[in-house]
C-alpha positions in Angstrom: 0.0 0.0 0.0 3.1 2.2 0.6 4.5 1.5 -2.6 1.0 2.0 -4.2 0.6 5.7 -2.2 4.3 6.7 -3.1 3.5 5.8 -6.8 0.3 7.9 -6.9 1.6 10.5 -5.6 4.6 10.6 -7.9 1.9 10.2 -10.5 0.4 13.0 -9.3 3.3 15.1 -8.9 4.4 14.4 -12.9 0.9 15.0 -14.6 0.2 18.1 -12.7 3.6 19.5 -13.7 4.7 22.2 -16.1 3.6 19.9 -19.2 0.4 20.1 -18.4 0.5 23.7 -17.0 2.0 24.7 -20.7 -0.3 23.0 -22.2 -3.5 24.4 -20.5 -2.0 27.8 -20.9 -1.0 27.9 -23.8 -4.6 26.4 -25.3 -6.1 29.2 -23.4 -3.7 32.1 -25.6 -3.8 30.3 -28.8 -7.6 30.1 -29.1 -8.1 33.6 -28.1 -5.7 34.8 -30.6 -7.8 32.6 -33.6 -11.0 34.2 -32.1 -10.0 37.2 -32.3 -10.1 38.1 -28.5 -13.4 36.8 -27.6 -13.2 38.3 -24.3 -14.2 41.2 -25.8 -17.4 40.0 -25.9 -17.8 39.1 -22.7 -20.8 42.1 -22.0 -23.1 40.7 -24.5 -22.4 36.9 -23.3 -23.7 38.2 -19.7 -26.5 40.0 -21.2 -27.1 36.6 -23.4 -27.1 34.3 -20.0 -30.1 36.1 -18.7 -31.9 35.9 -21.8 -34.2 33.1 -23.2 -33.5 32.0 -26.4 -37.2 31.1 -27.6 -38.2 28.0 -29.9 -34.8 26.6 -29.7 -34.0 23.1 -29.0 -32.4 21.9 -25.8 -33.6 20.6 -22.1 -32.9 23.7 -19.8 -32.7 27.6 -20.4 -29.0 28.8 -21.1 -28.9 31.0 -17.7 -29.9 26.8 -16.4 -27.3 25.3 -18.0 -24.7 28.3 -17.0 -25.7 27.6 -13.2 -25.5 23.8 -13.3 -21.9 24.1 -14.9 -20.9 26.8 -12.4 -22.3 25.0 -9.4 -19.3 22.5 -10.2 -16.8 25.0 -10.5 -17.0 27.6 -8.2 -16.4 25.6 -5.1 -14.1 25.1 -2.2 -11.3 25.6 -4.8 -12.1 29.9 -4.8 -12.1 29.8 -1.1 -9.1 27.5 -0.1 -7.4 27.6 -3.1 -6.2 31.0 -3.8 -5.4 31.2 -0.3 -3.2 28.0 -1.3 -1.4 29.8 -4.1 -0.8 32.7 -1.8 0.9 30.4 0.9 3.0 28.7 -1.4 3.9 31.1 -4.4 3.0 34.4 -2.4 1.0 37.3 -3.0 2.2 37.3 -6.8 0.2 34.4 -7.4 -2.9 36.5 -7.3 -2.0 38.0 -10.6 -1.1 34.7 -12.9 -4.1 33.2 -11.3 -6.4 35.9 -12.5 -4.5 36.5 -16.2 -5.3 32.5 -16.2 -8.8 33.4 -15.7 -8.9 35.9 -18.0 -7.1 34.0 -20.7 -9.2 30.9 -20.2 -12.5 32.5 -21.3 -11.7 31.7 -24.9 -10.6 28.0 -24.2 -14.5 27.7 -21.9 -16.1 29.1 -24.9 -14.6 27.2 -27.5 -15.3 23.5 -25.7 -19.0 24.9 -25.0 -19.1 25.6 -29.2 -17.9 22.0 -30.1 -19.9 20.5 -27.4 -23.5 22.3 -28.9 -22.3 21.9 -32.2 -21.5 18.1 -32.2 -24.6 17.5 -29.5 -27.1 14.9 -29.6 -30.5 13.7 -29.0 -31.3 10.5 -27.6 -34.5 8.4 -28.5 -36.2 9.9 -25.3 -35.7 13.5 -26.6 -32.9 14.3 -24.1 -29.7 16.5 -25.0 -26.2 15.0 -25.0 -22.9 16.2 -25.5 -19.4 17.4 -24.5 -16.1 16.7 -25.4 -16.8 12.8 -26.0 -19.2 13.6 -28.6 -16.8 16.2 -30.2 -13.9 14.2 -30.8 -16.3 11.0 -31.7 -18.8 13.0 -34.3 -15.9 16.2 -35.4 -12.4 13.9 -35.4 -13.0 10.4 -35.5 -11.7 9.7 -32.3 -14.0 7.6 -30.5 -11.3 5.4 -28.7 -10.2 8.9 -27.7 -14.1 10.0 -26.7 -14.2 6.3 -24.6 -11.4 7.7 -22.5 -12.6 11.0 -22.1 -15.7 9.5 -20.3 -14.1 6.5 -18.7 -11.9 9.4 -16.6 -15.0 11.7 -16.4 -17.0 9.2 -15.0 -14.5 7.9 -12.2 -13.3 11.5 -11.8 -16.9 12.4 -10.5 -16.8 10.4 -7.4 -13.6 11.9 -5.7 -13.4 15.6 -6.6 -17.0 15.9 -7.2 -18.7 13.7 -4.5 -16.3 12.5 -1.7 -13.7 15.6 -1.4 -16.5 17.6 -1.4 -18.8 16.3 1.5 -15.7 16.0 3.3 -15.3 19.2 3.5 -18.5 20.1 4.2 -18.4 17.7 7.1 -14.9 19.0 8.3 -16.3 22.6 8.8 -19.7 21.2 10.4 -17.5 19.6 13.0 -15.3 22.1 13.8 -17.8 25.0 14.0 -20.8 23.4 14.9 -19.8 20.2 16.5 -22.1 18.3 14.4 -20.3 14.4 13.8 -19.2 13.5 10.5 -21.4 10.4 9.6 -24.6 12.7 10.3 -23.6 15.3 7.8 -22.7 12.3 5.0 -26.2 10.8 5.7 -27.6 14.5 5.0 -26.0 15.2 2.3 -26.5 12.0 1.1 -30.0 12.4 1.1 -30.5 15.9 -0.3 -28.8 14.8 -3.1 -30.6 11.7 -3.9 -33.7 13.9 -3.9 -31.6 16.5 -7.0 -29.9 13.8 -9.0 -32.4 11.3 -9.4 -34.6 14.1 -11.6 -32.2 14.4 -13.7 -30.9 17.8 -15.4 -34.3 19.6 -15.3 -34.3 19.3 -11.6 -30.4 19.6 -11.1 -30.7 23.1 -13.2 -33.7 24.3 -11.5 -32.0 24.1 -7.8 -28.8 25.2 -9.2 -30.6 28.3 -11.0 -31.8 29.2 -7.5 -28.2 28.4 -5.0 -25.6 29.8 -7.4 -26.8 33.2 -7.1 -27.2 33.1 -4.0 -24.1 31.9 -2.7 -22.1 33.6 -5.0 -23.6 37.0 -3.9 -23.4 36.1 0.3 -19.6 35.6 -0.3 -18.8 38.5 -2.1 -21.1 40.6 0.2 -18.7 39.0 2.9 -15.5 40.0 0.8 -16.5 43.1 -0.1 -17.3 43.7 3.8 -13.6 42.7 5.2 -12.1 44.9 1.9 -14.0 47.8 3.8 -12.5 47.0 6.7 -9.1 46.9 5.4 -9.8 50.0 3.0 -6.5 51.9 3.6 -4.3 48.4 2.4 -6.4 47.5 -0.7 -4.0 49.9 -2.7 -0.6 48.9 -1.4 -2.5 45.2 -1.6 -2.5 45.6 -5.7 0.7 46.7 -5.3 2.1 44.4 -3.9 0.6 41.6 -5.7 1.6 43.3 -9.4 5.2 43.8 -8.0 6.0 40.2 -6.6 4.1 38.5 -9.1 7.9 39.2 -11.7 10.0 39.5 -9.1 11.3 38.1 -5.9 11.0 40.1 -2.3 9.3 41.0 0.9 6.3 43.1 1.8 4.3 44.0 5.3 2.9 41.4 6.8 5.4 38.9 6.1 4.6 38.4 2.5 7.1 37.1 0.6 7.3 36.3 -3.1 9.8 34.0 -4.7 9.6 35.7 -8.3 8.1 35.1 -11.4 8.3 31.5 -11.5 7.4 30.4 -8.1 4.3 32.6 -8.6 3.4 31.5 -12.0 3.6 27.7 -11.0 1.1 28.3 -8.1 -1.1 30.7 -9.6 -1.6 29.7 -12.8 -1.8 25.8 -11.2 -4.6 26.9 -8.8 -6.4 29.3 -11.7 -7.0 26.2 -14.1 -8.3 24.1 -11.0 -10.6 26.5 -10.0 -12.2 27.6 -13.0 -12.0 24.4 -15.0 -11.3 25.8 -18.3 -9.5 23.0 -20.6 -11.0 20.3 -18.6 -14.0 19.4 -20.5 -16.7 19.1 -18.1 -18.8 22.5 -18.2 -19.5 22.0 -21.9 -21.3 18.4 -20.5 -24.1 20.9 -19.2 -24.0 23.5 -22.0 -24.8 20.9 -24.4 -28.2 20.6 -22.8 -29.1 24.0 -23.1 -32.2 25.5 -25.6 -30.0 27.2 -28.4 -30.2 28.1 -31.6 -26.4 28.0 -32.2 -23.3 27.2 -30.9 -21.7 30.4 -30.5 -25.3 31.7 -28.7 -24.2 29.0 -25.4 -20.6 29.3 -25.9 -21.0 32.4 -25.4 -23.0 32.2 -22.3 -20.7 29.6 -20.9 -17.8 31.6 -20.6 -19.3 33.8 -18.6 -18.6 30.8 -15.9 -15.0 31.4 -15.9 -15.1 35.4 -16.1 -17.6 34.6 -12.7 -15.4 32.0 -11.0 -11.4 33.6 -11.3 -12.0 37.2 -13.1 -14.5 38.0 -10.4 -14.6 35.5 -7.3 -11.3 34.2 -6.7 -9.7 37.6 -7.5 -11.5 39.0 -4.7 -10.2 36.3 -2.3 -7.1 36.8 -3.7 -7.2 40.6 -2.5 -8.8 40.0 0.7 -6.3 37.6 1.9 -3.6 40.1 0.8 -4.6 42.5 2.2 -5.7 40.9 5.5 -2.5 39.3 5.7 -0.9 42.6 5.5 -3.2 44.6 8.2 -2.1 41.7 10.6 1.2 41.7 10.6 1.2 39.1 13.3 -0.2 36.4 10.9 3.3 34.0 10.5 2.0 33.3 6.0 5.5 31.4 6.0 4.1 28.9 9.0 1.0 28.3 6.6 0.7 25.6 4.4 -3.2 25.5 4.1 -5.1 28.1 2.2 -8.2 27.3 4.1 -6.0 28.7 7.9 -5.6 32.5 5.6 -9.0 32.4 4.7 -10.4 32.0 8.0 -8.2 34.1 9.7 -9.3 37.0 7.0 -13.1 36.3 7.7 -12.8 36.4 11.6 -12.2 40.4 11.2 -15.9 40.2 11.0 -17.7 40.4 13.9 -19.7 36.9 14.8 -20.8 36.8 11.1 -17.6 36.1 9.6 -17.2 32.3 10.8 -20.9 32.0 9.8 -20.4 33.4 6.4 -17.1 31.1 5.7 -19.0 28.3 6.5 -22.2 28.9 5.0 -20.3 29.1 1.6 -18.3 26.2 2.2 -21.3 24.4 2.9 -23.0 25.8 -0.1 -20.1 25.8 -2.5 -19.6 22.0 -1.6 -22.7 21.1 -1.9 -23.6 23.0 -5.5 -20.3 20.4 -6.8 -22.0 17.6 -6.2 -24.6 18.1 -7.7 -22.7 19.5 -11.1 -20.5 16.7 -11.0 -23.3 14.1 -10.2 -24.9 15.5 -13.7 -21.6 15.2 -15.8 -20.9 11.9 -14.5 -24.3 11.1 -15.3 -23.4 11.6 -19.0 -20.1 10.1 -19.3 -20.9 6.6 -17.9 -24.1 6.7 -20.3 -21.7 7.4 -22.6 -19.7 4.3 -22.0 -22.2 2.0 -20.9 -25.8 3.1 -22.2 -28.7 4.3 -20.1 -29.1 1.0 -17.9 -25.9 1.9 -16.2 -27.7 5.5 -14.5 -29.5 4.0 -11.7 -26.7 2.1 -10.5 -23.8 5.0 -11.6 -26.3 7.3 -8.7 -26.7 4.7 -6.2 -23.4 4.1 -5.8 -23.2 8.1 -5.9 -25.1 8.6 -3.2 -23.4 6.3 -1.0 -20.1 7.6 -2.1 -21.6 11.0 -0.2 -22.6 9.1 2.8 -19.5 7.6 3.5 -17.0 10.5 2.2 -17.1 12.2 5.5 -15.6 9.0 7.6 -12.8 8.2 5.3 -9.4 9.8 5.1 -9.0 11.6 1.9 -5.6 12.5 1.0 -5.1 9.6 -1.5 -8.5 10.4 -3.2 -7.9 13.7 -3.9 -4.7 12.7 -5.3 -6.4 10.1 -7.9 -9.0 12.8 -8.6 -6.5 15.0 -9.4 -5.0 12.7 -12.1 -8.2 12.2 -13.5 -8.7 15.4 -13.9 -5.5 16.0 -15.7 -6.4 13.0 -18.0 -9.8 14.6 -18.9 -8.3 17.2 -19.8 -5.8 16.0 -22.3 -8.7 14.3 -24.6 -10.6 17.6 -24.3 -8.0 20.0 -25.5 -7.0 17.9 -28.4 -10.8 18.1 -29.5 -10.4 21.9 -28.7 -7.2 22.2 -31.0 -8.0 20.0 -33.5 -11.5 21.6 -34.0 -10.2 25.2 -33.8 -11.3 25.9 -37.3 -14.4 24.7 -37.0 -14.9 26.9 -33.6 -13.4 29.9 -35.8 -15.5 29.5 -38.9 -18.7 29.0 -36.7 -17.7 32.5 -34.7 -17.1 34.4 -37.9 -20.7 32.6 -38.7 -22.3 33.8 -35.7 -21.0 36.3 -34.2 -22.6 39.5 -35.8 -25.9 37.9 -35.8 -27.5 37.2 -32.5 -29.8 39.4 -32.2 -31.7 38.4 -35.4 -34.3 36.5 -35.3 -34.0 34.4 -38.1 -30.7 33.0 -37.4 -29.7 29.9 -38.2 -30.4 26.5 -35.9 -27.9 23.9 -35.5 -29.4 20.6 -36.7 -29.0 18.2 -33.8 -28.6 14.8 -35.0 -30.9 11.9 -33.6 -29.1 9.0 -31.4 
């Protein structure tokens, strides 16, 4: 077992290295250079998530299909993991983590395109698609799309289900002294009641907790950045500065220059935000659109939410928390969660009780997200008779995540993830002139009413 642990690790250590950090980052640059900067378009993509696109095709609204997907991805990663970065690559690593964000728009909104575009429907009239259905229908590659779904699928169980209850069970115990096994029969349960209606019901809770949970942490961040009003400047200062070049700030910040800052912060950016990884696109492709640059559109929005927005907040309330409290030792802290609650206690009773409420609610929104794309990969793989016993053993996966130690799961999950990815960002390469010539299609005409559908092809 020793040998086995060492090896996964190792594993771990090797497919999460700067390979796969090049990779990532550089898919994210060269498919916003071929679309021509699509961030740009990043106001009408808001002002497109909000809006119904009538008589189109598809199981649940766009704004439903943007919730389910960032239900998934804005998670414990936004809270703990910047704070990570921060500990490890210093206050620098604010910076790469956001221009990761910021860069990865355009790789989210070209795997949504592929995924609508390639999409089908089943005999039962249900959307289905995603990166296994890109490289299967666009390239060829259905050996390629097995794999992409046989890591989705297991992937689902350890950073969507059991790392995730954990943690919700961790911070139950600690600040409300409820025991572990109660919390994994809860959650358990809740989410038995979500997944077993499917995407409908998954989208319509989603629709109504993102929203909400998104906007009582930022309330909470943008309360402890008006407490620490008069270090928010030297804050962005500090974090532009260290983020090229090594040195020391107030409150014991320390930054170990460009590279040790660009490892972590780019590293923690792609976790978080999940751009390149092929599983938000597994939720846009059930969305009622008329075209795929319409949803693709609307699903980048997910990452501009998630690191542009979200974790670049964190990222300057830890900063500047850090560096109000001078007595904080950053260089004894190895755990971004530590930063973040020591930043949130400078608020008054609430601040424990906001830090755990969107833990709680963070956790729980994954679960459900990931319970959907798993969902879809092992139908994928093993037809529609494999769903009832896929969520079964889902739910106890929940129930039981909260009594078993973690570290090597998270480790496994991690590797999975990285091996999602791979498949999904050859699809979004290879495909690239497909996702440019249906942008230049697009584009300039969605706000007319005639414009073209995407035939979706019967399965």
């Amino acid at each position: 077992m020793k040998t086995f642990v060492n090896f996964i690790n190792w594993l771990d250590d090797v497919i999460w290295g700067w390979p796969m950090i090049i990779l990532l980052l550089g898919t994210h640059i060269f498919i916003t250079i071929r679309t021509g900067f699509i961030q740009k378009k990043i106001g009408t993509a808001i002002k497109l998530s909000v809006t119904k696109d009538k008589d189109a095709e598809g199981e649940v609204s766009q704004f439903g299909a943007l919730a389910t997907a960032l239900a998934s991805t804005i998670g414990t990663g936004n809270i703990i993991g910047v704070g990570t970065a921060i500990a490890l690559g210093g206050p620098g690593a604010v910076l790469w983590c956001w221009l990761t964000g910021v860069f990865g728009i355009a790789t989210k909104y070209a795997e949504s395109l592929i995924a609508v575009k390639y999409r089908v429907k089943t005999k039962d009239g249900r959307m289905q698609g995603g990166a296994m259905y890109a490289l299967e229908r666009g390239l060829n590659m259905k050996w390629l799309a097995v794999l992409f779904a046989f890591f989705g699928a297991f992937a689902s169980f350890g950073i969507g289900c059991a790392t995730q209850v954990n943690a919700i069970a961790t911070v139950c115990q600690e600040n409300l002294g409820i025991q572990p096994w109660i919390i994994g029969v809860v959650v358990a349960v809740l989410t038995a009641v979500v997944i077993f209606g499917g995407i409908k019901a998954i989208a319509n809770v989603c629709e109504k907790l993102v929203p909400f949970m998104a906007f009582f942490y930022v309330i909470g961040c943008i309360i402890i950045l008006g407490i620490n009003y008069d270090f928010i400047i030297p804050a962005l200062k500090t974090i532009f500065s260290l983020a090229f070049k090594p040195g020391a700030a107030a409150g014991g910040l320390i930054g170990g220059g460009i590279m040790v800052a660009l490892h972590y912060g780019v590293a923690r950016g792609l976790f978080s935000n999940e751009s390149g990884m092929g599983s938000a696109p597994i939720a846009a492709a059930a969305a009622q659109t008329r075209n795929p640059v319409r949803q693709a559109l609307v699903s980048s929005t997910g990452t501009f939410w998630d690191t542009v927005v979200v974790c670049a907040m964190t990222g300057l309330v830890l900063v500047s928390s850090i560096m109000k409290n001078p007595n904080i030792d950053v260089s004894a802290v190895d755990n971004g969660g530590v930063l973040t609650t020591l930043a949130f206690d400078q608020i008054p009773y609430l601040g424990p009780i906001i830090l755990v409420l969107g833990i709680v609610l963070f956790a729980y929104s994954t679960v459900l997200g990931w319970a959907y794309y798993g969902e879809r990969c092992i139908e994928y793989c093993l037809g529609k008779k494999a769903l009832m016993p896929y969520r079964v053993l889902y739910i106890a996966v929940a129930a039981i995540a909260p009594v078993v130690a973690l570290d090597l799961v998270w480790k496994i999950a991690d590797i999975l993830n990285a091996l999602m990815a791979v498949p999904n960002l050859v699809a979004v390469l290879l495909l690239s002139p497909v996702i440019v010539r249906e942008t230049k299609k697009y584009i300039n005409r969605l706000d007319e009413k005639n414009t073209d559908e995407v035939p979706t092809i019967d399965r």
